[in-house]
C-alpha angles and dihedrals in degrees: 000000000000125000113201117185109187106194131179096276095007156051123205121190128187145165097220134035089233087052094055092045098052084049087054081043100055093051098064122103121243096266112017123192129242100259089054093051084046093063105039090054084055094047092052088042089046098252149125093230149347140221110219140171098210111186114186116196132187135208 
């Protein structure tokens, strides 16, 4: 099986799910910021955008 995200500027494929995630993964940027976290929660759930409580914590 083949997964093929077509984004705005870019087009990932991939043979796994895992595979595809790690690629999202790769192309964020050391800190990002909530809204970018927002949307990328949306994209992987279908839709435009997402509501989301997002809490970071740190040991």
């Amino acid at each position: 099986m083949t997964i093929i995200l077509d984004c705005d500027s870019d087009i990932f494929i991939a043979e796994t799910p895992t595979e595809l995630a790690a690629q999202l993964i790769s192309r964020l940027p050391h800190s990002p910021d909530d809204r970018m976290l927002a949307d990328l929660a949306a994209a992987v759930f279908g839709c435009d955008y997402l509501d989301i409580i997002i809490t970071r914590t740190s040991s």
